[in-house]
C-alpha positions as CSV (number, residue, x, y, z in Angstrom):
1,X,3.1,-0.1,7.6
2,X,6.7,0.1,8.2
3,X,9.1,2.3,5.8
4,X,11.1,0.0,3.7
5,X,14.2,1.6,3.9
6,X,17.0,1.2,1.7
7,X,20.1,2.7,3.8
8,X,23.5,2.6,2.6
9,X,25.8,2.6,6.0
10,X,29.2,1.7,4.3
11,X,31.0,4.6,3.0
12,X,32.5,3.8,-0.5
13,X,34.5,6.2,-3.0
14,X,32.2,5.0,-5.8
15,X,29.6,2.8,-6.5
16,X,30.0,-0.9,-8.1
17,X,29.5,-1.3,-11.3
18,X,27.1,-4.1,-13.1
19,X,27.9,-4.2,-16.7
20,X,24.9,-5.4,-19.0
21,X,26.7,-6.3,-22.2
22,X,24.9,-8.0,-25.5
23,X,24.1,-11.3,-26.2
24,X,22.6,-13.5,-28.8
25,X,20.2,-15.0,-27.3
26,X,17.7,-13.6,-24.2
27,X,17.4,-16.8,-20.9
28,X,14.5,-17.6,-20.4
29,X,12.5,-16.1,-17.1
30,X,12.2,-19.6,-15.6
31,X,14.3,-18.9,-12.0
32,X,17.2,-21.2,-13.9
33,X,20.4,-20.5,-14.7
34,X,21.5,-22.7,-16.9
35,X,20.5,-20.5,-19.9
36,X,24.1,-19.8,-22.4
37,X,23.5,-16.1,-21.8
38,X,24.0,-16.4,-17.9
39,X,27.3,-18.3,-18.9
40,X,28.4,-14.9,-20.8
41,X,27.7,-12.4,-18.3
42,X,30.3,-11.7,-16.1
43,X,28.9,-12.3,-12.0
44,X,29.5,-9.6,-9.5
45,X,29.6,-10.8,-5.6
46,X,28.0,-8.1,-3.3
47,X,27.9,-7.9,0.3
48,X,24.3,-6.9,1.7
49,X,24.3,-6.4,5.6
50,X,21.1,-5.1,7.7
51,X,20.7,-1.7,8.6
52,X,19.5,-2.6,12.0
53,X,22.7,-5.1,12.3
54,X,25.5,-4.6,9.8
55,X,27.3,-7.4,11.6
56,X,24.2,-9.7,10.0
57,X,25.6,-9.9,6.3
58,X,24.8,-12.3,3.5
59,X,26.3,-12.2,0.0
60,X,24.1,-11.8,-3.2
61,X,25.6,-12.4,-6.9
62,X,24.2,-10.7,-9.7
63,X,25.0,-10.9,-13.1
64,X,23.1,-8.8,-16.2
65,X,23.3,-9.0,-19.9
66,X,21.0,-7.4,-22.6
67,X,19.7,-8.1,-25.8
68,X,18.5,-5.6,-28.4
69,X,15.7,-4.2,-26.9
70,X,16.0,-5.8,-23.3
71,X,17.9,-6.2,-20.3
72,X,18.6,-9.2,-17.5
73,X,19.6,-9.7,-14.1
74,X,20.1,-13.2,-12.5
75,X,19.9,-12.4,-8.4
76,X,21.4,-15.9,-6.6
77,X,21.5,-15.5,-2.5
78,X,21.1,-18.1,0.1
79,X,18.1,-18.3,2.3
80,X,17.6,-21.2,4.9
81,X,13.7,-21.3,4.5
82,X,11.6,-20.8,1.7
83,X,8.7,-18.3,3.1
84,X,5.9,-18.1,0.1
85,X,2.7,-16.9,2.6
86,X,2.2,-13.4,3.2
87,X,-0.3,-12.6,6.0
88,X,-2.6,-15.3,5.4
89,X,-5.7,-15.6,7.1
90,X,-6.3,-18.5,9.7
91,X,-9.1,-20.2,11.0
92,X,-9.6,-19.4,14.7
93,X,-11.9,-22.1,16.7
94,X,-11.9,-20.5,19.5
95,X,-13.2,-17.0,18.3
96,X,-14.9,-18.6,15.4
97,X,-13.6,-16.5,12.5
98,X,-10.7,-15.8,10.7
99,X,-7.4,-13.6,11.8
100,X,-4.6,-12.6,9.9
101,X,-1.3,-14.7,10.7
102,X,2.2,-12.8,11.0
103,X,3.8,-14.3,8.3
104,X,6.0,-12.2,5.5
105,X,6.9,-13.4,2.0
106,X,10.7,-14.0,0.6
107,X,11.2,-10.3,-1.2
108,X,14.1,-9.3,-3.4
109,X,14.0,-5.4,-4.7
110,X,15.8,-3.3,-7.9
111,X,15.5,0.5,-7.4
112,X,17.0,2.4,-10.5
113,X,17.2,6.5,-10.9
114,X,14.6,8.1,-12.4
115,X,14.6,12.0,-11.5
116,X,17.0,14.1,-9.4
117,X,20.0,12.7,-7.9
118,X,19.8,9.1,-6.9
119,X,21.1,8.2,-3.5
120,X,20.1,4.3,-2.1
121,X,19.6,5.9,1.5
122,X,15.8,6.7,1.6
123,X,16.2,9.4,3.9
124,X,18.7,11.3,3.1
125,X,16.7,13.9,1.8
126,X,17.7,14.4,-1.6
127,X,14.2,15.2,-3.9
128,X,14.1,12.4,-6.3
129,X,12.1,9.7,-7.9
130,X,13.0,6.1,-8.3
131,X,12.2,3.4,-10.8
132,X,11.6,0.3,-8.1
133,X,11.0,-3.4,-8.8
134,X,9.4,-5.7,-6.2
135,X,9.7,-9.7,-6.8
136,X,7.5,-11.4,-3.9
137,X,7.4,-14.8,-3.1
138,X,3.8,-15.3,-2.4
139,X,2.2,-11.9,-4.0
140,X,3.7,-11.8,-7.7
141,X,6.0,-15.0,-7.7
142,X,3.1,-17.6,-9.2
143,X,2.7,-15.2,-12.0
144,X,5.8,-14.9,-13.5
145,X,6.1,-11.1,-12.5
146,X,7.4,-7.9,-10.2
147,X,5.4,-5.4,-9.1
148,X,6.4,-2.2,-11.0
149,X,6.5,0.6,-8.9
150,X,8.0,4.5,-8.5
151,X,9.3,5.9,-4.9
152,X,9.1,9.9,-4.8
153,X,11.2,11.5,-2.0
154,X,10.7,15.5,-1.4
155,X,11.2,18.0,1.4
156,X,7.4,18.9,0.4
157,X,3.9,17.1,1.2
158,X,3.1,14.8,-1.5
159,X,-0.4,14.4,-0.4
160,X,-2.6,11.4,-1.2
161,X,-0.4,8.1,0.6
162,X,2.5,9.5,0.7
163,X,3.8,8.9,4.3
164,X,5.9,11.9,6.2
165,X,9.3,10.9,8.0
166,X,12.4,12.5,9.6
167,X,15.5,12.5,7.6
168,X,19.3,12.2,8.6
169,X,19.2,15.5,9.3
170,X,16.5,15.9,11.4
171,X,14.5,17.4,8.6
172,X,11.1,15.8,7.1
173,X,11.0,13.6,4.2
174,X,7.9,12.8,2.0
175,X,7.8,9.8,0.3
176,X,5.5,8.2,-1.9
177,X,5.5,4.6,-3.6
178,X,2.7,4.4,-6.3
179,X,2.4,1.0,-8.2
180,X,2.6,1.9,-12.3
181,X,-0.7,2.4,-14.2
182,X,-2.7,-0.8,-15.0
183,X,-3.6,-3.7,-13.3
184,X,-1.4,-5.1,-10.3
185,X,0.6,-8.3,-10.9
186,X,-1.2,-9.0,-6.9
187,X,-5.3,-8.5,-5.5
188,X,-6.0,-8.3,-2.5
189,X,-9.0,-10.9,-1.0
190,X,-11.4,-9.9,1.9
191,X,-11.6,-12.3,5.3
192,X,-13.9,-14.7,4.7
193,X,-17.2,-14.2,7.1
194,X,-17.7,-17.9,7.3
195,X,-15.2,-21.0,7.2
196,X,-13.6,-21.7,3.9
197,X,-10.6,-23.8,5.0
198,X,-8.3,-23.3,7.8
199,X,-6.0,-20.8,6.2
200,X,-6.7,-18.5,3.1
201,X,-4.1,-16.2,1.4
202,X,-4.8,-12.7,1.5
203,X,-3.1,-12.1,-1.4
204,X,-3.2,-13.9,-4.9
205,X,-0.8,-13.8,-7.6
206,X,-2.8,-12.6,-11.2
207,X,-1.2,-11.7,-14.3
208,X,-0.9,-7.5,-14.8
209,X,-1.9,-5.5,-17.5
210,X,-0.4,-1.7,-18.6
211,X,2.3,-0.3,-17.2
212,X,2.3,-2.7,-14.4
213,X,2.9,-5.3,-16.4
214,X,6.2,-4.4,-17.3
215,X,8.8,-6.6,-15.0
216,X,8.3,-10.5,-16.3
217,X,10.3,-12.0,-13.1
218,X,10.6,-15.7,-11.5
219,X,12.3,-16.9,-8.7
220,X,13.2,-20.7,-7.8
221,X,14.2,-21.7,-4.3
222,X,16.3,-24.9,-3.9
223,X,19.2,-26.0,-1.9
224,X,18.5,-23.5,0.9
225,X,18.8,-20.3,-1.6
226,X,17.0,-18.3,-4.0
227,X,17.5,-17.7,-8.0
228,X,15.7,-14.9,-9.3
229,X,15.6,-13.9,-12.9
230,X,13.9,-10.4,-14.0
231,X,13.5,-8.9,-17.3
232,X,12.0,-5.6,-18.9
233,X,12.4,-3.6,-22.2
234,X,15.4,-1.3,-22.2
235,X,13.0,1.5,-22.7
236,X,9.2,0.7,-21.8
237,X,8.0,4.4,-23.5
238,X,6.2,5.1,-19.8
239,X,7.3,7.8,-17.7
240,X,6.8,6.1,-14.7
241,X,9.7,3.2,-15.9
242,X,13.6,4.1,-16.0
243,X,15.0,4.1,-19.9
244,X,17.6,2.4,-20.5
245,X,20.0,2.9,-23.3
246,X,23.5,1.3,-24.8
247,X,26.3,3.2,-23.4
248,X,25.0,5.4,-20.6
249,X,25.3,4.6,-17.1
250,X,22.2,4.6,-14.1
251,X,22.5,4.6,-10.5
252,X,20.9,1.6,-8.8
253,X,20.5,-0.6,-5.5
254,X,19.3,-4.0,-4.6
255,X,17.5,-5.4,-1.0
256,X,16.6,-9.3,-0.5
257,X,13.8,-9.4,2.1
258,X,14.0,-12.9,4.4
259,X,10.8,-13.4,5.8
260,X,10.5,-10.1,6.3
261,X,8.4,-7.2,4.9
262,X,10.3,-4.0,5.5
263,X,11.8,-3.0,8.5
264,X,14.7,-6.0,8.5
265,X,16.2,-6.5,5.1
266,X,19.4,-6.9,3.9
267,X,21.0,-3.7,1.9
268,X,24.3,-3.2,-0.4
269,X,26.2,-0.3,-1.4
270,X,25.5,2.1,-4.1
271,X,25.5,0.3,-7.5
272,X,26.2,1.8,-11.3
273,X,24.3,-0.1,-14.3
274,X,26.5,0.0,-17.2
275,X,24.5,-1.0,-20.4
276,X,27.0,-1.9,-23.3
């Protein structure tokens, strides 16, 4: 599996701020808009671009607000196709059995600091751990949640998954990207032995439990784009979740996904969460 890698190429003298003020009354996680507290919150435009072509950019406006023991973001980009199957299996006549089909799911990700000193580029280097939240299409969509998970970056072997890559400088970088405790908001099927249909998802949607459980999320697609509503408790008590509080600041980034797993997303510059 290819490193989804969240490189920041534009320099910038500081990072953009997302302010998450108060309001009276929490939207609903529904993938509309229309909610009075989406009204209040002020939208911020940002320019993502792909690492692999920065001359390929789309916008993305985001807007946060926060009740009294939860925070908000609205994501709104465009996207031409609606891609909700993620390597499904398909019937093959010819072989009699099933193969897996090249497909990837629509994917739009948070990442918020954790531990050590957060920097959006995954391999620069820098030992830290990430709070990350992964909306999919097909995997976590249908159950009105993200997956909840936490990226690890050290100079060291991490053992167990953890992959090993080479950094900016040259130099190797271990990361790691556990899902939280609990049950995943996404399971995983076996291939069928015998026909069932002539296409079966490989991965279905379920509702999570524990830690996982944390990131209620729900994306609509119409009118060629995406809106994407996520919400979590300002402070979750787990140590694998970043806690928030009213009137500090957090590093954070954001990647939308276009039919595409990991190696060709679309990336923005380093972000600053303001909770008010």
């Amino acid at each position: 599996m290819t490193l989804l890698i969240l490189s920041v190429l534009l320099a910038q003298d500081k990072p953009i701020e997302l302010v998450a003020k108060a309001v009276e009354k929490a939207p609903a996680i529904d993938g509309d808009a229309g909610d009075a507290a989406w009204q209040s919150a002020p939208e911020t435009k940002l320019t993502l671009w792909k690492p692999n072509d920065p001359d390929d950019k789309r916008e993305l406006r985001v807007r946060v607000c926060r009740t009294a023991d939860e925070i908000f973001f609205l994501l709104s980009w465009k996207d031409d196709t609606k891609d909700v199957r993620h390597m499904p299996f398909v019937w093959s006549k010819d072989k009699g059995g099933y193969e897996e089909l090249d497909l990837a799911e629509d994917v739009a990700s948070l990442a918020f600091e954790l531990e050590g000193e957060f920097d959006p580029d995954m391999l620069a280097g820098k030992e830290s751990r990430w709070d990350v939240w992964h909306w999919k299409a097909a995997r976590t969509n249908p159950a009105g949640f993200a997956m909840d998970k936490s990226h690890q970056y050290s100079r060291s072997n991490l053992g167990g998954k953890s992959k090993k890559w080479i950094g900016h400088d040259g130099k190797p970088v271990w990361i790691a990207r556990p899902e939280d405790s609990g049950t995943s908001a996404t399971k995983r099927v076996d291939k069928p032995d015998k026909h069932d249909g002539d296409e079966i998802a490989q991965f279905i949607a379920q509702t999570p439990e524990g830690s996982a459980a944390d990131v209620r999320a729900k994306g609509v697609w119409k009118d060629k784009a995406w809106t994407l509503e996520l919400a979590r408790k300002l402070k979750t008590g787990q140590k694998d979740d970043a806690a928030f509080e009213i009137g500090k600041a957090y590093g954070m980034s954001v990647a939308v996904f276009d039919h595409e797993e990991h190696s060709d997303h679309s990336v923005g510059a380093a972000l600053k969460l303001v909770v008010k």
